[in-house]
Structure formats: C-alpha cells, structure tokens
Backbone as XML, in Angstrom:
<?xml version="1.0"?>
<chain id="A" units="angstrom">
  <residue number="1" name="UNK">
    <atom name="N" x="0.817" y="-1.201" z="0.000"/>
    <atom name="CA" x="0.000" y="0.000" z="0.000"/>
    <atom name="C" x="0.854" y="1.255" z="0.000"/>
  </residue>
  <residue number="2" name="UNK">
    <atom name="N" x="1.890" y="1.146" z="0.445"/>
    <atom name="CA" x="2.522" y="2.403" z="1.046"/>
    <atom name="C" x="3.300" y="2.897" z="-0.241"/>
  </residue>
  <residue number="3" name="UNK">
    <atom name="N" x="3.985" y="1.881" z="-1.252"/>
    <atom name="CA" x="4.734" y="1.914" z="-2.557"/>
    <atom name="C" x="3.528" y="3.147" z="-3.675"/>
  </residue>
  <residue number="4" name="UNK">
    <atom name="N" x="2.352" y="2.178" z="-3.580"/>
    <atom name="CA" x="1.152" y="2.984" z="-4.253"/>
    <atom name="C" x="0.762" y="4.440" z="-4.124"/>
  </residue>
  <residue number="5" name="UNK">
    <atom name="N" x="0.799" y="4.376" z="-3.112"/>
    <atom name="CA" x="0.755" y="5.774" z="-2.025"/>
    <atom name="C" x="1.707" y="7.007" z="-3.023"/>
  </residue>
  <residue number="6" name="UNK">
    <atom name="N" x="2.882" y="6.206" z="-2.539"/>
    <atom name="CA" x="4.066" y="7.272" z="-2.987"/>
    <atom name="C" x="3.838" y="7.088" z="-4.446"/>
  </residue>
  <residue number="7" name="UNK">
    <atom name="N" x="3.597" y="6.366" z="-5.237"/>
    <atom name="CA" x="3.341" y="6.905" z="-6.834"/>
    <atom name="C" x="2.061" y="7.898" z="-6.922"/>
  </residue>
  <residue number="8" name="UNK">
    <atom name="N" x="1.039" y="7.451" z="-6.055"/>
    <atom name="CA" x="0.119" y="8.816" z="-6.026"/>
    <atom name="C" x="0.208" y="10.267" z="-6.347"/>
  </residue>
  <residue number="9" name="UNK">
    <atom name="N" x="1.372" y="10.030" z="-5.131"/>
    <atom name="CA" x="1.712" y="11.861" z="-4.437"/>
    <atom name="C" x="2.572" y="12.107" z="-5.301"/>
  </residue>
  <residue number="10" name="UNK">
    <atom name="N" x="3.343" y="11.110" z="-6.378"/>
    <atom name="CA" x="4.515" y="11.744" z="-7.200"/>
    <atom name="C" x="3.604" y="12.043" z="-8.396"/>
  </residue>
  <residue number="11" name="UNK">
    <atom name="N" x="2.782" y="11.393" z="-8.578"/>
    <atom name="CA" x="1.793" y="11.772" z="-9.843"/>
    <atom name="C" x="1.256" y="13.371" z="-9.530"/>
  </residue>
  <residue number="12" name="UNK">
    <atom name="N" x="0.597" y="13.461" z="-8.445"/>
    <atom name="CA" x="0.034" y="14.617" z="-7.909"/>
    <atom name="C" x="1.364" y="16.056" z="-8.185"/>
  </residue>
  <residue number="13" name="UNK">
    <atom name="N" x="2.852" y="15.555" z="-7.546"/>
    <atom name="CA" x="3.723" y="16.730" z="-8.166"/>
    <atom name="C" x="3.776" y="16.803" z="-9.394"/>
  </residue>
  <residue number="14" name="UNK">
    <atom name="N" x="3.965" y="15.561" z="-10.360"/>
    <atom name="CA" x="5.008" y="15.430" z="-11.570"/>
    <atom name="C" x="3.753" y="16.079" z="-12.832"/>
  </residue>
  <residue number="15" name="UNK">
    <atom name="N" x="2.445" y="15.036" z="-12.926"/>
    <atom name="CA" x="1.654" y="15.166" z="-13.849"/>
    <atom name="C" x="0.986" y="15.907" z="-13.826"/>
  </residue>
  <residue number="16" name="UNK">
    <atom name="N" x="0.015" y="16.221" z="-12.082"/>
    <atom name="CA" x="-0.894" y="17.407" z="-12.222"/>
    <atom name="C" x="-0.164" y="18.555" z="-11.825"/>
  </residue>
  <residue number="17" name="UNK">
    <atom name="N" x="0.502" y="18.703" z="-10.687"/>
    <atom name="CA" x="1.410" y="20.696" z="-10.600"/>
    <atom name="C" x="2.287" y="20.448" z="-11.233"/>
  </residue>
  <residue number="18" name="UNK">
    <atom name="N" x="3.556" y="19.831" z="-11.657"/>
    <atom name="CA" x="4.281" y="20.293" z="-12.561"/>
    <atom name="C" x="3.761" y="20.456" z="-14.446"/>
  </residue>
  <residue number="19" name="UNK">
    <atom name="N" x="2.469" y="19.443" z="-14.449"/>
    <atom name="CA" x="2.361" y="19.349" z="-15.717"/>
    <atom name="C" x="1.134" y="20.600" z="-16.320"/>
  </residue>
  <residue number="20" name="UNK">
    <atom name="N" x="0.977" y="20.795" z="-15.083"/>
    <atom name="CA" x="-0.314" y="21.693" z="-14.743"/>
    <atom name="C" x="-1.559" y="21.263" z="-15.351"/>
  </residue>
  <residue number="21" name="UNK">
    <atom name="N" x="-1.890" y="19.684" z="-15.448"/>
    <atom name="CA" x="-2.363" y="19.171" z="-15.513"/>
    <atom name="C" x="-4.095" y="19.458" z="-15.311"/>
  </residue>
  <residue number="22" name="UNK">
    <atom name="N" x="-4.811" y="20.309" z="-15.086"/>
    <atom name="CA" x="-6.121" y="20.402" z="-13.948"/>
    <atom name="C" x="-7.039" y="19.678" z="-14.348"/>
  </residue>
  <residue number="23" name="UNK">
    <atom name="N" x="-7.026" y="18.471" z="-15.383"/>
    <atom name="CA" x="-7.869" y="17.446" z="-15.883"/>
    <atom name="C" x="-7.689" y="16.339" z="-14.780"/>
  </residue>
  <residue number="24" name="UNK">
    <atom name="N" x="-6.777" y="15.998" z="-14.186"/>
    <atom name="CA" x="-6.394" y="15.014" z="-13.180"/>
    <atom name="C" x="-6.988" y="15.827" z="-11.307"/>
  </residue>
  <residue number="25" name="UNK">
    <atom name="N" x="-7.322" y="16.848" z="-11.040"/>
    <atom name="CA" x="-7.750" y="16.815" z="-10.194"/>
    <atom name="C" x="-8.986" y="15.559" z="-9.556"/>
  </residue>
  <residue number="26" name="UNK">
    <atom name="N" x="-9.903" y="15.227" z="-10.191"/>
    <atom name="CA" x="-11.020" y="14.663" z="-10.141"/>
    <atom name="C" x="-10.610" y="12.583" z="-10.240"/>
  </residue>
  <residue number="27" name="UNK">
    <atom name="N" x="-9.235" y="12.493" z="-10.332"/>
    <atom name="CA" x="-8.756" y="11.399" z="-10.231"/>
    <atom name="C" x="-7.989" y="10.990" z="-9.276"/>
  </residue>
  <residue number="28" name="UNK">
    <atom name="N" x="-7.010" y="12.248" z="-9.129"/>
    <atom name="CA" x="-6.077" y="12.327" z="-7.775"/>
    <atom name="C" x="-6.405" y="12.814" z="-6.416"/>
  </residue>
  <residue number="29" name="UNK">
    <atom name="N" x="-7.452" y="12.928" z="-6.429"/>
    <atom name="CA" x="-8.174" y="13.860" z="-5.262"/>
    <atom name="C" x="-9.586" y="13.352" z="-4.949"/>
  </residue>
  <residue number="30" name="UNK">
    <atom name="N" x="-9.667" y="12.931" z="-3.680"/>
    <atom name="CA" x="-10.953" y="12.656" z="-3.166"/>
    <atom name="C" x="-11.825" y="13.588" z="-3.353"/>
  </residue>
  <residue number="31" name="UNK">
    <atom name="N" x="-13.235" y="13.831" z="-3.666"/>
    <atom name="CA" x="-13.984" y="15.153" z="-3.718"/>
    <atom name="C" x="-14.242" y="15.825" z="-2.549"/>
  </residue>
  <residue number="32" name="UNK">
    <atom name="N" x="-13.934" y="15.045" z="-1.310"/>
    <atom name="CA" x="-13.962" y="15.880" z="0.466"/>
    <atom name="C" x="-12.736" y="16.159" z="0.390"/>
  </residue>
  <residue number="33" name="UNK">
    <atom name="N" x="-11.674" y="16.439" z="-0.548"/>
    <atom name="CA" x="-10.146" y="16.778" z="0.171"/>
    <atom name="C" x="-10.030" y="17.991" z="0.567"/>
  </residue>
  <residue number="34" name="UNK">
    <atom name="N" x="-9.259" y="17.975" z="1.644"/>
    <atom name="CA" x="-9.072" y="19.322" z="2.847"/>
    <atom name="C" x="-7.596" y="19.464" z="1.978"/>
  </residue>
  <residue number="35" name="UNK">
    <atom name="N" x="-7.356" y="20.624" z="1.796"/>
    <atom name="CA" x="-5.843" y="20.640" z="1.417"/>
    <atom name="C" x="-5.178" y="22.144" z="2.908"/>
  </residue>
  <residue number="36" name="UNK">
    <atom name="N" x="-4.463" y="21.709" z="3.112"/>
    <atom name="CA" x="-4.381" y="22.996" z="4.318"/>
    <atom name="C" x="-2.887" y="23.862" z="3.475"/>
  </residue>
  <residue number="37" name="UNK">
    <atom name="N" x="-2.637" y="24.800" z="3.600"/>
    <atom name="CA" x="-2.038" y="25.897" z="2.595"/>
    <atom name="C" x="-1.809" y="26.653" z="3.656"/>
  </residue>
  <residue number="38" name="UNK">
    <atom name="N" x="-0.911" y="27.371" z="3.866"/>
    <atom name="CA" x="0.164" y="28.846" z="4.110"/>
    <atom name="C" x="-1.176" y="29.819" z="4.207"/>
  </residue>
  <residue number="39" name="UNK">
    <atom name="N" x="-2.244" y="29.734" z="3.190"/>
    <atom name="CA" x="-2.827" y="30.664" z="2.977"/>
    <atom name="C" x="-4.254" y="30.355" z="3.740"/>
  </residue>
  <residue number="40" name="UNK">
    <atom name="N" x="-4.660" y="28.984" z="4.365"/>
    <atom name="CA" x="-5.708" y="28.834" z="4.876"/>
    <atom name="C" x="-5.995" y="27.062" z="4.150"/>
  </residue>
  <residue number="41" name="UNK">
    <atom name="N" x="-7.330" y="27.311" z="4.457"/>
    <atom name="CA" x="-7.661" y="25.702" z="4.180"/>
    <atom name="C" x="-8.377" y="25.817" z="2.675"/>
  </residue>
  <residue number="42" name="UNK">
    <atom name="N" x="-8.329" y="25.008" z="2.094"/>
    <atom name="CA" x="-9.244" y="24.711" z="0.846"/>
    <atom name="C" x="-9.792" y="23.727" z="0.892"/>
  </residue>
  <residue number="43" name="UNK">
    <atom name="N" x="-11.026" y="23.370" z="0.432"/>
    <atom name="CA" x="-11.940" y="22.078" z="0.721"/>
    <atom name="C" x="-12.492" y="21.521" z="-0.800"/>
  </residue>
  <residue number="44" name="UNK">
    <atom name="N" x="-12.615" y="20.431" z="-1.432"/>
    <atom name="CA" x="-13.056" y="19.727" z="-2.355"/>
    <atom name="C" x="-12.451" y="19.805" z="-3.413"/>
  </residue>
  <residue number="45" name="UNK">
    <atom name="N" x="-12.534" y="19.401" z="-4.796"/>
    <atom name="CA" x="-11.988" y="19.705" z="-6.141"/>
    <atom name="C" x="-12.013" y="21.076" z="-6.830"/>
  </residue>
  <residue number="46" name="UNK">
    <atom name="N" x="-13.245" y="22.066" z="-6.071"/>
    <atom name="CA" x="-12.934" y="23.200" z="-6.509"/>
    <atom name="C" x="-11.645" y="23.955" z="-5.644"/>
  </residue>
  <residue number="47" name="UNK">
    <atom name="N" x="-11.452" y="23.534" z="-4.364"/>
    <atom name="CA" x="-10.285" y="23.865" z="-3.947"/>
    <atom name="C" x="-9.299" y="23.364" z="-4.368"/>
  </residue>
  <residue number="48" name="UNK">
    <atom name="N" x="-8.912" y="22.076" z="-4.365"/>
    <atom name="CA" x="-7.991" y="21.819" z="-5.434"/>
    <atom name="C" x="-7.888" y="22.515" z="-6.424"/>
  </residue>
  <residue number="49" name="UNK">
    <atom name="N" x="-8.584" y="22.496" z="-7.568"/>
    <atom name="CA" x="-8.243" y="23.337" z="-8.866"/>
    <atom name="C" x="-7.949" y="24.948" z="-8.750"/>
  </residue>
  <residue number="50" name="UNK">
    <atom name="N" x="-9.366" y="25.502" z="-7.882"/>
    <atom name="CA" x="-8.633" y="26.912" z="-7.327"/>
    <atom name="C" x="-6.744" y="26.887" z="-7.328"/>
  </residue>
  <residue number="51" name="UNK">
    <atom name="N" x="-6.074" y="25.626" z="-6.146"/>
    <atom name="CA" x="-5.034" y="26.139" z="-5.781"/>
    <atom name="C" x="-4.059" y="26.215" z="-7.301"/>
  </residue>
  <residue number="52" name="UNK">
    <atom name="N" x="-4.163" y="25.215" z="-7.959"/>
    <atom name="CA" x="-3.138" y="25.120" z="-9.458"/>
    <atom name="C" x="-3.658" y="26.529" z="-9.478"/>
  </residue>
  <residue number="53" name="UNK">
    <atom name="N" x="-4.656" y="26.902" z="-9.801"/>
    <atom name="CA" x="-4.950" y="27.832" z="-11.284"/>
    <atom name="C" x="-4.011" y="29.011" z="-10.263"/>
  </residue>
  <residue number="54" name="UNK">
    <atom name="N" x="-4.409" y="29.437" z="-8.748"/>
    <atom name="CA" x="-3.696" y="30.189" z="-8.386"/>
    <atom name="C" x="-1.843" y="30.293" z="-8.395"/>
  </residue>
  <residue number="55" name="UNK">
    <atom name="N" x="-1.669" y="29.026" z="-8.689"/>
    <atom name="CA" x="-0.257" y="29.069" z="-8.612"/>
    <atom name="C" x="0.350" y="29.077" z="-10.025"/>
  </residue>
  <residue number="56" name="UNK">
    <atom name="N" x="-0.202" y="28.758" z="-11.002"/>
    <atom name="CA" x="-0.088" y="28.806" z="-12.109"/>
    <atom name="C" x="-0.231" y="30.065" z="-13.065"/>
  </residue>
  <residue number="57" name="UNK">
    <atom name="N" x="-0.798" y="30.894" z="-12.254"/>
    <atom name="CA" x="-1.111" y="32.139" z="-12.457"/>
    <atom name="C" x="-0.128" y="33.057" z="-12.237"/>
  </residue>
  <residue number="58" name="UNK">
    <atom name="N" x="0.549" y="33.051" z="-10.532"/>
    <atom name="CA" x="1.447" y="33.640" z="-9.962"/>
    <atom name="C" x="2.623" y="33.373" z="-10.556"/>
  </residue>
  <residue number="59" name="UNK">
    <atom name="N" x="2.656" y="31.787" z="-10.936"/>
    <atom name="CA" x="4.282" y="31.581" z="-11.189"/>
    <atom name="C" x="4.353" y="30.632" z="-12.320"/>
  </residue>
  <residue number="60" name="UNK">
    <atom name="N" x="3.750" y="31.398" z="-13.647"/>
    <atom name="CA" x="3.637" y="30.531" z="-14.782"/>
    <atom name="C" x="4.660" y="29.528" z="-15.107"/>
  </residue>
  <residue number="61" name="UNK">
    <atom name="N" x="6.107" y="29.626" z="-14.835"/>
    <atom name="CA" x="7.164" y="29.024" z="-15.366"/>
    <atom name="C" x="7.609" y="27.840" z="-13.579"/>
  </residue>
  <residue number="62" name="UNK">
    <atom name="N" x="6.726" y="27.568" z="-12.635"/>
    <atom name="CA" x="7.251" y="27.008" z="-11.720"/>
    <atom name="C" x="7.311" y="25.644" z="-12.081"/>
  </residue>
  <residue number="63" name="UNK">
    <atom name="N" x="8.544" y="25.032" z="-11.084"/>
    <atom name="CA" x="8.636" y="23.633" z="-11.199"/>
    <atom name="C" x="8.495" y="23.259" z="-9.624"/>
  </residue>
  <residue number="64" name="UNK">
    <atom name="N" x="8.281" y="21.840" z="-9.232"/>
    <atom name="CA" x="8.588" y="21.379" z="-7.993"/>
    <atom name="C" x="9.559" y="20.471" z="-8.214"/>
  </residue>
  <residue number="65" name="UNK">
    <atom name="N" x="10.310" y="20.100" z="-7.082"/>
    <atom name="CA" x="11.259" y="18.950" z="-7.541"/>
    <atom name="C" x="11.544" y="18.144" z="-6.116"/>
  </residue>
  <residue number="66" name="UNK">
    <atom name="N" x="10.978" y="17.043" z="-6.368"/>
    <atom name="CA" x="10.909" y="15.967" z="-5.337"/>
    <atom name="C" x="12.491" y="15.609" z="-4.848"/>
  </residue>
  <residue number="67" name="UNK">
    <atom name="N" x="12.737" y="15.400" z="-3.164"/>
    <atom name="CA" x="13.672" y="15.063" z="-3.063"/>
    <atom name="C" x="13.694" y="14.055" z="-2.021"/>
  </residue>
  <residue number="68" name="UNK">
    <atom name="N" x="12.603" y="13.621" z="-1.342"/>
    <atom name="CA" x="12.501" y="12.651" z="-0.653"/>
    <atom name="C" x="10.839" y="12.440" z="0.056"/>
  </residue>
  <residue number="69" name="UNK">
    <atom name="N" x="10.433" y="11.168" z="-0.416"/>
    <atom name="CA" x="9.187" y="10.551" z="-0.689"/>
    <atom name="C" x="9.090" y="9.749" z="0.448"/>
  </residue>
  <residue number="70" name="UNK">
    <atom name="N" x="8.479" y="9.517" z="1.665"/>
    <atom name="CA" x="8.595" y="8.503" z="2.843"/>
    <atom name="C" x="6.987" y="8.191" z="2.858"/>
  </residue>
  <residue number="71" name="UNK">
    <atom name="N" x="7.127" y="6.890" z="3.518"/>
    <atom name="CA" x="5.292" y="6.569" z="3.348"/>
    <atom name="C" x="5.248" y="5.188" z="4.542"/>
  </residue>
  <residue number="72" name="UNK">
    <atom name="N" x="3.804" y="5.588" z="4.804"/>
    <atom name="CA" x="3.703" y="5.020" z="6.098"/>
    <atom name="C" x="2.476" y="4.903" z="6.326"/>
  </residue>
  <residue number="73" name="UNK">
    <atom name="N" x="1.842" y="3.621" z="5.653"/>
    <atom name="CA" x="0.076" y="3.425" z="5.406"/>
    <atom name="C" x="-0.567" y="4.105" z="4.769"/>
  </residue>
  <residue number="74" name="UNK">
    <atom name="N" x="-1.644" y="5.250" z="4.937"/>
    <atom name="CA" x="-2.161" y="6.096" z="3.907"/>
    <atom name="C" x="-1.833" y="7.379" z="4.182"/>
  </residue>
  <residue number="75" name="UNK">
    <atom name="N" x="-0.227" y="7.905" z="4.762"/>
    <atom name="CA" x="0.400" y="8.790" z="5.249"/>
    <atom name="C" x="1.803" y="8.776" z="3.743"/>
  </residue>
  <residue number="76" name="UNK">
    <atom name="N" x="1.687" y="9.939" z="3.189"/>
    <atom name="CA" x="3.130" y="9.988" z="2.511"/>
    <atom name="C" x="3.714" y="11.587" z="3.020"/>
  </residue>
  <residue number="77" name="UNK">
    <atom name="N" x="4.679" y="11.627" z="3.224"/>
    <atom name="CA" x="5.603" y="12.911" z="3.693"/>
    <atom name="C" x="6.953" y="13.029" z="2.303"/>
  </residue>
  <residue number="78" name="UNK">
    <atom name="N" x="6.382" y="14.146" z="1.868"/>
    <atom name="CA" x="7.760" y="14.847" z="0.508"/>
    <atom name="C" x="8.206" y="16.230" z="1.130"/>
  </residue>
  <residue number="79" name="UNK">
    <atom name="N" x="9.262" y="16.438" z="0.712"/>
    <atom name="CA" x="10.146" y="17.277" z="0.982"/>
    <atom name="C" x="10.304" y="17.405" z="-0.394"/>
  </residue>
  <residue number="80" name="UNK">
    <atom name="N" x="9.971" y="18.588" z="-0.999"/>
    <atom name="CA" x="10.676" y="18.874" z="-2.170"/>
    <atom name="C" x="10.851" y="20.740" z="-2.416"/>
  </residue>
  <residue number="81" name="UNK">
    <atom name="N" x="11.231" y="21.065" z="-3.598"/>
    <atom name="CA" x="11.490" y="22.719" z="-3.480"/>
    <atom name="C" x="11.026" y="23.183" z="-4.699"/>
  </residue>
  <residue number="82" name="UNK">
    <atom name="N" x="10.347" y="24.462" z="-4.669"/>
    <atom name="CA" x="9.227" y="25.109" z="-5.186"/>
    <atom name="C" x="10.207" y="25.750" z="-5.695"/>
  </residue>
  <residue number="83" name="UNK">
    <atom name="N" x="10.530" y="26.095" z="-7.322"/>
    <atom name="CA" x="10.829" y="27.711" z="-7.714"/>
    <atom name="C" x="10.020" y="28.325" z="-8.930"/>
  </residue>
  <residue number="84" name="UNK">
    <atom name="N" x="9.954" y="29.337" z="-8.965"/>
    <atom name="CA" x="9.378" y="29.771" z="-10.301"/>
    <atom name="C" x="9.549" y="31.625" z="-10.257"/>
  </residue>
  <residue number="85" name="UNK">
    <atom name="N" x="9.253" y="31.700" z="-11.159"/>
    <atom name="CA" x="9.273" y="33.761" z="-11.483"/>
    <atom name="C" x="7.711" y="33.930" z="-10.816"/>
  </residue>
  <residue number="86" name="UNK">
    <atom name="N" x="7.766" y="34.729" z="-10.044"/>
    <atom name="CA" x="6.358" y="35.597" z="-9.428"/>
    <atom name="C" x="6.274" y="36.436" z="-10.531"/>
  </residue>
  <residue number="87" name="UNK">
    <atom name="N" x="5.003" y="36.398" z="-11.708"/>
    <atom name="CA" x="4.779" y="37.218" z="-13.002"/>
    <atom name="C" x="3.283" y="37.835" z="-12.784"/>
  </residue>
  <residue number="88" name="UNK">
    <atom name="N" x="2.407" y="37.065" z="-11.853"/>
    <atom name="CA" x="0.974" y="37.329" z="-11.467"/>
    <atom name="C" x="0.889" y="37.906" z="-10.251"/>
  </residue>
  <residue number="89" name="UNK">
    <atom name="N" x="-0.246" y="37.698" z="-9.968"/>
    <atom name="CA" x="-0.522" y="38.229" z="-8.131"/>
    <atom name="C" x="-1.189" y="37.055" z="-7.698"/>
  </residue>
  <residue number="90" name="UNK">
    <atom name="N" x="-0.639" y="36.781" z="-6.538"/>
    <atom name="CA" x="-0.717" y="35.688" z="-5.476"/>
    <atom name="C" x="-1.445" y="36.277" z="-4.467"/>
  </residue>
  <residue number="91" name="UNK">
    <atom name="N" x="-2.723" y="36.072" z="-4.369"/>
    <atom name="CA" x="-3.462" y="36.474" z="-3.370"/>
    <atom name="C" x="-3.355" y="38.079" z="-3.056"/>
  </residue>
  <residue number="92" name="UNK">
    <atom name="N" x="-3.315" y="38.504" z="-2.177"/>
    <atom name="CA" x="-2.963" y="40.104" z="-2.221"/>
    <atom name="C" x="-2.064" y="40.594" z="-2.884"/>
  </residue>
  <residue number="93" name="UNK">
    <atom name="N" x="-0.993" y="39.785" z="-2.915"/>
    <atom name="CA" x="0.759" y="40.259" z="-3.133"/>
    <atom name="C" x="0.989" y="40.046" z="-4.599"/>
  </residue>
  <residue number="94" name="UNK">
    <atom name="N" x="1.069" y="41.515" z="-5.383"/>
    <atom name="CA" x="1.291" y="41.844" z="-6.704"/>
    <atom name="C" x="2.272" y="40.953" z="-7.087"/>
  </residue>
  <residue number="95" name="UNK">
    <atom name="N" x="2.491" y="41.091" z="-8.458"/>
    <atom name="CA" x="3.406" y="40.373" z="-8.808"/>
    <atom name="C" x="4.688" y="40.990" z="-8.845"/>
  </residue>
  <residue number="96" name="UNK">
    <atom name="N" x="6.083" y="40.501" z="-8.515"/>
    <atom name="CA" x="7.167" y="41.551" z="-8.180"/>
    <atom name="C" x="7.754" y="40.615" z="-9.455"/>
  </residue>
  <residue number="97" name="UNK">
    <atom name="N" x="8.172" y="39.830" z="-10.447"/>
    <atom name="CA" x="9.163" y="39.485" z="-11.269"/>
    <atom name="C" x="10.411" y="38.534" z="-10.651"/>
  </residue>
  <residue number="98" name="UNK">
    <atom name="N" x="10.375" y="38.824" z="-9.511"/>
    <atom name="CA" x="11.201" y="37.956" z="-8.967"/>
    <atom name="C" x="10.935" y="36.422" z="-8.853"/>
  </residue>
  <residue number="99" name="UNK">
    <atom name="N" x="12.180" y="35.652" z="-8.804"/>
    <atom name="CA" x="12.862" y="34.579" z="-9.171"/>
    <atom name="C" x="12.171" y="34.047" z="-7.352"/>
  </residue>
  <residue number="100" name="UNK">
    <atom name="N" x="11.650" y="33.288" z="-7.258"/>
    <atom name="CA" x="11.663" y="32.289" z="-5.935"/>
    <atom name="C" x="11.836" y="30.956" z="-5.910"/>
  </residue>
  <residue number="101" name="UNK">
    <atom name="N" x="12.805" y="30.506" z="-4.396"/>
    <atom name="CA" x="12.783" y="28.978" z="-4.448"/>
    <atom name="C" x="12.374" y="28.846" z="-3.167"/>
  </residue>
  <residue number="102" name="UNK">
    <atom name="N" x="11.821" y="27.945" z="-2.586"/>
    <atom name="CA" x="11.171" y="27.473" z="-1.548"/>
    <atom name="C" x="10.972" y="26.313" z="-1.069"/>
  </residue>
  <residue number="103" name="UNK">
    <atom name="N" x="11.655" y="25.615" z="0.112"/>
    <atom name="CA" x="11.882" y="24.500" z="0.280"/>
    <atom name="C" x="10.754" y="23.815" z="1.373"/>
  </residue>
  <residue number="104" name="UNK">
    <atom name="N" x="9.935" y="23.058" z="0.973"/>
    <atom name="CA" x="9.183" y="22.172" z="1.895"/>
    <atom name="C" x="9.179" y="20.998" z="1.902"/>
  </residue>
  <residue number="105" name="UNK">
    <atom name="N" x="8.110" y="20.438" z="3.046"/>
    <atom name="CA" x="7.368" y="19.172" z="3.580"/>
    <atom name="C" x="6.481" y="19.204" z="3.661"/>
  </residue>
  <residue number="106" name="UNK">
    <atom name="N" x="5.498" y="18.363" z="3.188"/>
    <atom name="CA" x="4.224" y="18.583" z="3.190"/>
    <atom name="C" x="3.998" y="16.716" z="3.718"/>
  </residue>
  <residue number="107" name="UNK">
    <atom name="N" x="2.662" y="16.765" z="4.117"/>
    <atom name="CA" x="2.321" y="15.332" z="4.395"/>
    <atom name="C" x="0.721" y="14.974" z="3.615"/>
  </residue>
  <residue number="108" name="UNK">
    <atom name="N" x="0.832" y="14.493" z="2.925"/>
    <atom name="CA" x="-0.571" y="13.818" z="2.349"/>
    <atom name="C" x="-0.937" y="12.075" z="3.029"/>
  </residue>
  <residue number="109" name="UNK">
    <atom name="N" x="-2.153" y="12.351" z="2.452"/>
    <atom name="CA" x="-3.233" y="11.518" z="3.720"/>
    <atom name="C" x="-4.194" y="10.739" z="2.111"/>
  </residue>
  <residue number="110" name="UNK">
    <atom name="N" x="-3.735" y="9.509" z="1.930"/>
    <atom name="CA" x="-4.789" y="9.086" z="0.598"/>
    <atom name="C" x="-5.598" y="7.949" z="1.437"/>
  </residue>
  <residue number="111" name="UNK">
    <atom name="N" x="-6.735" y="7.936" z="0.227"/>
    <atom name="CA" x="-7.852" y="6.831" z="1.118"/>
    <atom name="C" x="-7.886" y="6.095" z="-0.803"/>
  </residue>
  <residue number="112" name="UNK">
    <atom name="N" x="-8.185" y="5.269" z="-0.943"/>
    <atom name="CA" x="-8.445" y="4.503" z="-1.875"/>
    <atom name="C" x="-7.450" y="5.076" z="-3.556"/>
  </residue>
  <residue number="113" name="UNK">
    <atom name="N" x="-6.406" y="5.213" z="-2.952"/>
    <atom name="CA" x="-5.401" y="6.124" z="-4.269"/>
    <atom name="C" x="-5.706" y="7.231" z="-4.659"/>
  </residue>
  <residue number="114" name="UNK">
    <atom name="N" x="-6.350" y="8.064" z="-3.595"/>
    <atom name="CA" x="-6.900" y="9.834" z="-3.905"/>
    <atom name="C" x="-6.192" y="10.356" z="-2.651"/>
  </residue>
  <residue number="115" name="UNK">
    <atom name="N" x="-5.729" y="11.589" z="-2.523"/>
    <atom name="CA" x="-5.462" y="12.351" z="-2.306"/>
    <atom name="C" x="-6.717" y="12.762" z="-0.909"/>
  </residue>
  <residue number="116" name="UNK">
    <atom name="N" x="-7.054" y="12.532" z="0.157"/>
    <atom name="CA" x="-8.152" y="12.880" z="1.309"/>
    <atom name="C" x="-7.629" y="14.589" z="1.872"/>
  </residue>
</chain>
C-alpha cells in the first residue's frame, strides 16, 4: 500500500502541478479533500483546482522537484522545493518578477489512491 501511495503523491507533483495538468484533479483527489495551505484551508476539487490555477497564475514558469518521498500506510511525507518567477498576483501580493525557491514538507493523507 505504502509503494502505491508514494506513486500517487509523485503523480500529484510530476503530472498534475508540474504538468499543470487540472484534468487530473477529479482522479487524484478525493472530492472531500481538505488541502491545508500557508494561505488557509481549501476544501473539495474546486479547492484543489482553485489552488493550481492560483499558482499557475502567480508563477507561470514554476517547477517542484521531489527530493525525498517517505510513506507510512495512507500517510506519505515529501520534501521537495518550489521555484518559479512571481509574473501574477498571489493572493494580495502583486506580482514583483522575482525569481523564488522554496523548500518544503508537506504530508498527504490518501484513502483509496486519492489524495483525502
């Protein structure tokens, strides 16, 4: 289960946010998914898709890049790092042109190969 898991959550970086994919929300994502964000909580597939389109917006040219995948029942934990050009506006904060990289962990929670 746990192998599955982690191809999930790498699908979820590689195909839908890096590929910017937003046809795969509704496959990778339970329709109750809570996603919790920097910026607050988002709830269901329209939160999901909200968050791409918002980030895709802000930072047309971003990549993520996985650097370590751990999994532990329907628990996966990635560490990977965010960069892209800020060209849009991200929630309040205009767009400045600048270059960002940003290093996280995030922990996802799947129930039947979706994303909860």
């Amino acid at each position: 289960m746990s192998e599955q898991n982690k191809a999930v959550v790498r699908r979820l970086i590689e195909d839908h946010w890096n590929a910017k994919n937003a046809a795969l929300v509704s496959e990778l994502y339970a329709p109750s998914v809570t996603l919790h964000t920097s910026d607050g909580v988002l709830k269901g597939l329209e939160g999901a898709s909200f968050l791409l389109d918002a980030y895709t917006t802000a930072f047309p040219d971003f990549r993520q890049v996985i650097h370590d995948v751990i999994a532990e029942g329907n628990q996966v934990v990635v560490r990977w790092t965010f960069t892209g050009t800020h060209q849009g506006s991200l929630g309040e904060i205009p767009a400045t042109g600048k270059r960002v990289g940003v290093d996280a962990i995030g922990t996802f929670r799947l129930t039947a190969g979706q994303g909860r």
